[in-house]
C-alpha positions in Angstrom: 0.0 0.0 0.0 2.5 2.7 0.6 4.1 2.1 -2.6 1.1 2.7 -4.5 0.8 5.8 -2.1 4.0 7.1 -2.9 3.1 6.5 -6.8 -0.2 8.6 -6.6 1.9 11.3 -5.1 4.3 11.7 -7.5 1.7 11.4 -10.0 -0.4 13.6 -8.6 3.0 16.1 -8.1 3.9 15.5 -12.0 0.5 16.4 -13.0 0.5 19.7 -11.0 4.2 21.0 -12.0 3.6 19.8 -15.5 0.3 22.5 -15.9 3.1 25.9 -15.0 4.7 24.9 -18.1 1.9 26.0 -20.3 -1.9 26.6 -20.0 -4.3 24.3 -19.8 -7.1 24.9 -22.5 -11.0 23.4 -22.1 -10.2 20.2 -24.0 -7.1 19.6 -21.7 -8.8 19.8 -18.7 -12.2 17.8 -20.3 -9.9 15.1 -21.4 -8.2 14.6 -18.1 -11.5 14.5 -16.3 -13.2 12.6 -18.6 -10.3 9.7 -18.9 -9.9 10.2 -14.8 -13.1 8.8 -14.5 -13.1 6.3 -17.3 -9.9 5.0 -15.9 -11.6 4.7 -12.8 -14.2 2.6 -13.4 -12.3 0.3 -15.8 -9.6 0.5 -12.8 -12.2 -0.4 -10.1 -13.5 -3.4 -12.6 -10.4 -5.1 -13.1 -8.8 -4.4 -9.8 -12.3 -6.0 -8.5 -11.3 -9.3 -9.9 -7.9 -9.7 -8.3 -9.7 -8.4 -4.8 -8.0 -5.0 -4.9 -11.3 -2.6 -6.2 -9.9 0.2 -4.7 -6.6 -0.1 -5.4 -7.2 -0.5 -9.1 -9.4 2.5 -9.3 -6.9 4.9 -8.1 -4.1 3.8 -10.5 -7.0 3.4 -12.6 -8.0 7.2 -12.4 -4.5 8.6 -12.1 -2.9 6.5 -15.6 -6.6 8.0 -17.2 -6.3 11.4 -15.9 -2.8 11.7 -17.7 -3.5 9.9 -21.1 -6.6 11.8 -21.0 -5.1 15.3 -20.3 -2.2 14.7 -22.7 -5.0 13.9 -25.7 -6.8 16.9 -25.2 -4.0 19.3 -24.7 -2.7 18.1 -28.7 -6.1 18.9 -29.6 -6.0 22.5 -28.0 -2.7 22.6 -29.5 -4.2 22.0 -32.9 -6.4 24.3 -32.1 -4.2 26.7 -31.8 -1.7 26.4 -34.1 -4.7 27.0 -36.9 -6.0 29.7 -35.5 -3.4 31.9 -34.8 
């Protein structure tokens, strides 16, 4: 348990550092909650199996939250790149 602990910290550290870098934009922040939440309830399934529910939704949540955020900040990139 406290090495999944210290994970989610750092993860959860990453995540926060990485957003001073540059701004988030709406599809950033939509993607990371969306695939947060996706990632926790496909998390919570599989982790269910092996007896471990909540376990498996928080890496679940975390590994969705940052595929998520990084998906919608190339589309903002996109975005942005055309139009100005």
């Amino acid at each position: 348990m406290k090495t999944i602990s210290k994970f989610l910290i750092a993860i959860f550290a990453a995540a926060t550092l990485s957003q001073c870098a540059e701004p988030m934009g709406p599809n950033t922040q939509r993607g990371a909650a969306v695939g947060a939440l996706g990632g926790a309830a496909l998390g919570g399934i599989v982790g269910h199996q092996s007896g471990r529910a909540l376990e498996g939704a928080a890496l679940g949540a975390a590994a969705g939250g940052v595929v998520g955020g990084v998906a919608g900040n190339q589309k903002d990139k996109r975005y942005y790149d055309r139009n100005y």
